[in-house]
C-alpha positions in Angstrom: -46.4 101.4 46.8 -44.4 100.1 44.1 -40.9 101.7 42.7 -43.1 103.5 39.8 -45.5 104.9 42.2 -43.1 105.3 44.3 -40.9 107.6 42.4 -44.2 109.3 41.1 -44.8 110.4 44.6 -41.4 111.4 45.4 -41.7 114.2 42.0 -44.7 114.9 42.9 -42.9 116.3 46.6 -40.3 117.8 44.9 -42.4 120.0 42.4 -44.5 120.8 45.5 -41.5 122.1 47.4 -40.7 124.4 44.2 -44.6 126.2 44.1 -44.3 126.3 47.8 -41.1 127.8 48.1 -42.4 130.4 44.8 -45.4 131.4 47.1 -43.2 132.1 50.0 -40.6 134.3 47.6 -43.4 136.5 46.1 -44.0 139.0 49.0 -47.3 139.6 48.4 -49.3 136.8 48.9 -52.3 137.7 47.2 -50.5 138.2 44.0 -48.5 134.9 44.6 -52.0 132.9 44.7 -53.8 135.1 42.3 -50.8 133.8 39.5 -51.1 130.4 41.5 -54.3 130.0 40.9 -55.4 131.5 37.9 -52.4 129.9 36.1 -53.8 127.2 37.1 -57.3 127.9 35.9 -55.6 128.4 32.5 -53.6 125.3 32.8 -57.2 123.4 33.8 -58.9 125.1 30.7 -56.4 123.9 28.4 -56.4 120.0 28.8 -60.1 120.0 29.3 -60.5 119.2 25.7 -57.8 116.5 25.4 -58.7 114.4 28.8 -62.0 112.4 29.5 -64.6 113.8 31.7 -64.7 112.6 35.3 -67.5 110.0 35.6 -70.8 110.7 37.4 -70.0 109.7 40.3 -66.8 112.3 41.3 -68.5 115.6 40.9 -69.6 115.5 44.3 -66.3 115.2 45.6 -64.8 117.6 43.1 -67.2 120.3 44.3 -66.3 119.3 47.9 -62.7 119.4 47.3 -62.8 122.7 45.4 -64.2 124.0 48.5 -61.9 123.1 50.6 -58.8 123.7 48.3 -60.2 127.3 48.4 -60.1 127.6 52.4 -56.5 125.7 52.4 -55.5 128.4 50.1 -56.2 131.3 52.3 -55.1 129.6 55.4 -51.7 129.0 53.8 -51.6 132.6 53.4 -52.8 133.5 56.6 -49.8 131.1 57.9 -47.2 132.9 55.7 -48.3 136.3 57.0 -48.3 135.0 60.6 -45.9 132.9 61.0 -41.8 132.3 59.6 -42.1 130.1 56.8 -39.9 127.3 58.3 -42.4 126.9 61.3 -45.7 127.1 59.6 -44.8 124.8 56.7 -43.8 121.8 58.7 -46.7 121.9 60.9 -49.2 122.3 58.6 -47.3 119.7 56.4 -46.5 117.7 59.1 -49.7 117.7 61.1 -51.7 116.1 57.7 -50.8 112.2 57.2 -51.8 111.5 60.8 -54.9 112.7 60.0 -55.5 111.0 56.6 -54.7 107.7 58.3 -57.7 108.4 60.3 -59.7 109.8 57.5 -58.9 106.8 55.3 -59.5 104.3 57.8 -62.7 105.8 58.2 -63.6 107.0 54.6 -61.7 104.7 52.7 -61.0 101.5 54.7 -57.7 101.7 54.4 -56.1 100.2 57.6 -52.7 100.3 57.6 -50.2 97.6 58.4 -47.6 97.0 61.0 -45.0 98.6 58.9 -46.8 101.4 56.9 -47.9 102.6 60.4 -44.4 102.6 61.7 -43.2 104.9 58.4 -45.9 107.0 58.5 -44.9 107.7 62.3 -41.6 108.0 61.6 -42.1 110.4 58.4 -44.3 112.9 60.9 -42.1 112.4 63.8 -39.6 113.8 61.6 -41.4 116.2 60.3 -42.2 117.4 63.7 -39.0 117.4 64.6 -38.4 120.3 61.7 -40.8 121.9 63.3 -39.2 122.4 66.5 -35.8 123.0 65.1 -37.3 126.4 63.2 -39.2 127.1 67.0 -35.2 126.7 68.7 -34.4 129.7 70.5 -37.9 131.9 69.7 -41.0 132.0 71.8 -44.5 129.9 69.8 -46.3 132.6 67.8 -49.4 130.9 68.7 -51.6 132.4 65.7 -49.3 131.4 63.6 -49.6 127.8 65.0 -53.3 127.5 64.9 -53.3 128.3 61.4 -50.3 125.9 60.1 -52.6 123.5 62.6 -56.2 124.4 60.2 -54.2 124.5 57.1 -52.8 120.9 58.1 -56.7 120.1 58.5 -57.6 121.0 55.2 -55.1 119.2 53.5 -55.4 116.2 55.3 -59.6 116.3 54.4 -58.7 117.4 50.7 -56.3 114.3 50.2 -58.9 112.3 51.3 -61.3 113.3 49.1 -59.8 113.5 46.2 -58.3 109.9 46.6 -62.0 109.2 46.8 -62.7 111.1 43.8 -60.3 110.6 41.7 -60.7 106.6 42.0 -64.5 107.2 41.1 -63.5 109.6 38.0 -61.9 107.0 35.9 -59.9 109.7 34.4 -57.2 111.0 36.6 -55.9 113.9 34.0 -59.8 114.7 33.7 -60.2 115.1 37.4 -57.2 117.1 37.6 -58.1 119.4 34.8 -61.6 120.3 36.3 -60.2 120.4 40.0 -58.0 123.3 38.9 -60.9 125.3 37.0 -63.0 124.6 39.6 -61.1 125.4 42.9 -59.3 128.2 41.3 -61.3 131.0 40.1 -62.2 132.4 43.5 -58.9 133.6 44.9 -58.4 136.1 41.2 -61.8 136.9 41.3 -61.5 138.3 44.7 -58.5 140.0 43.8 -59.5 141.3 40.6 -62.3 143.2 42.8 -60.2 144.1 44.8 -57.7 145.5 42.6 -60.1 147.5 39.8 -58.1 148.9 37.8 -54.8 148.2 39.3 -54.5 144.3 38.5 -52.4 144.1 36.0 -49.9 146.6 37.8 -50.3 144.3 40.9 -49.9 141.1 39.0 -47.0 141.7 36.5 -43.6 141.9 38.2 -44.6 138.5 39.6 -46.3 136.9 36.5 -43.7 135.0 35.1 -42.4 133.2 38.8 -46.5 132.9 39.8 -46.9 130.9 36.6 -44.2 129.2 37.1 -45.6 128.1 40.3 -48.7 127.3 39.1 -47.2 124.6 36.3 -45.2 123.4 39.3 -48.1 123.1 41.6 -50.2 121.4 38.5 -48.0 119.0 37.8 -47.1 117.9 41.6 -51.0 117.3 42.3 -51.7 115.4 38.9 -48.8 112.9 40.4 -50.4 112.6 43.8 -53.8 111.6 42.3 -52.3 109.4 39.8 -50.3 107.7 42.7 -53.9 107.9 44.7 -55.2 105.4 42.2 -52.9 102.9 42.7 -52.2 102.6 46.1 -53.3 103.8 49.9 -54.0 107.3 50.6 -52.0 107.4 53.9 -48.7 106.1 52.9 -49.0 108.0 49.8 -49.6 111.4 52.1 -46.7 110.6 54.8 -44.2 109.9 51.6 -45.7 113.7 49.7 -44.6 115.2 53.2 -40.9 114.4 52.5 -41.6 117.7 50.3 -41.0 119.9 53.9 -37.3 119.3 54.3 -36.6 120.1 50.2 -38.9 123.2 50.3 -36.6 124.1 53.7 -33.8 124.5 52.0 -35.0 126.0 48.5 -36.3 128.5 51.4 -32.6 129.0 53.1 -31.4 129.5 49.5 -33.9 132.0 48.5 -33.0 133.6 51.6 -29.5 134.2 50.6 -30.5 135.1 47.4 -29.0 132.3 45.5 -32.8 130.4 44.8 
């Protein structure tokens, strides 16, 4: 983890606070992931011809990850329907770099030292803690647990993945690029047939703060894989999660009407 990757990392949380806290604002979440997603599609498109093509060897974890991205998709909007956004966010955030230790230990052989350990305990103790402060005074919505609980899952088995992938790709722009064709075409098909006729009604008083958020959530994933390629998955996950208090308060603001 060196001050470059470092800081790298830290954007990369910061820019994933903003598409977050975008996908929360936009009160229908189908439309916010339709423009999430399909912006990002666009986005994907447009550096494929600029950016080398991911070596042989991270296609099948590109096709893996694409899967998965799609059910972390719909499970982050099952958890914003649920549950209030600062309870689901911090657990499903929260719950992930635990589990990428595992993963990567597994996966990856990445075992961490005395002291990465201890920061990556304290980073999810902490964001634990957020957790419980937006559960102070209420009763657990349950559902709305589970789901923060899968999408935490998902995240934690994507990161690993790609951190995989993205070291066998030799290109991390050209992974990028084809990750966000590939993973994002199924949410705005489904809604297209969903909506008929009525998708551009649906999808135009949100365009311009879905696209927005899907530049936002572009750029904060090419950072992560970069990062990925440079140093351990885990750390680099616990340090991403620091993106949970930021997208907290870009939440309270939004609230007030002053985001």
């Amino acid at each position: 983890m060196t001050p470059l990757v470092t800081a790298a990392v830290l954007l990369a949380a910061v820019t994933h606070a903003g598409w977050n806290a975008i996908a929360h604002r936009i009160t229908d979440k189908l439309v916010g992931f339709t423009l999430i997603a399909g912006g990002g599609v666009v986005i994907g498109l447009a550096m494929i011809p600029f950016v080398a093509v991911p070596a042989a060897g991270a296609w099948p974890y590109l096709l893996l990850s694409a899967a998965i991205h799609i059910a972390y998709y719909v499970l982050l909007m099952k958890s914003f329907r649920l549950g209030d956004f600062g309870q689901a966010y911090p657990i499903a955030r929260g719950s992930a770099p635990l589990v990428v230790t595992v993963l990567a230990a597994v996966f990856a052989h990445e075992v961490p030292d005395a002291w990465a350990a201890a920061g990556i305990a304290l980073s999810c103790a902490g964001l634990t803690g957020v957790a419980l402060w937006g559960l102070r005074g209420r009763r657990p919505d349950w559902a709305a647990i589970g789901a923060a609980l899968a999408t935490g899952l998902t995240i934690a088995v994507y990161t690993v993945v790609d951190g995989l992938g993205v070291r066998a790709s030799e290109s991390s722009l050209g992974y990028i690029a084809w990750l966000m064709v590939l993973q994002g075409t199924i949410i705005p098909a489904y809604a297209i047939r969903r909506w008929r006729r009525q998708t551009l009604t649906q999808l135009l008083p949100s365009a311009p703060l879905g696209l927005l958020g899907a530049a936002l959530s572009v750029s904060a994933y090419a950072l992560v894989l970069w990062a990925q390629t440079r140093a351990a998955l885990a750390p680099i996950a616990a340090l991403r999660e620091s993106s949970v208090k930021l997208c907290s308060y870009s939440n309270s603001f939004a609230g007030h009407g002053t985001w």
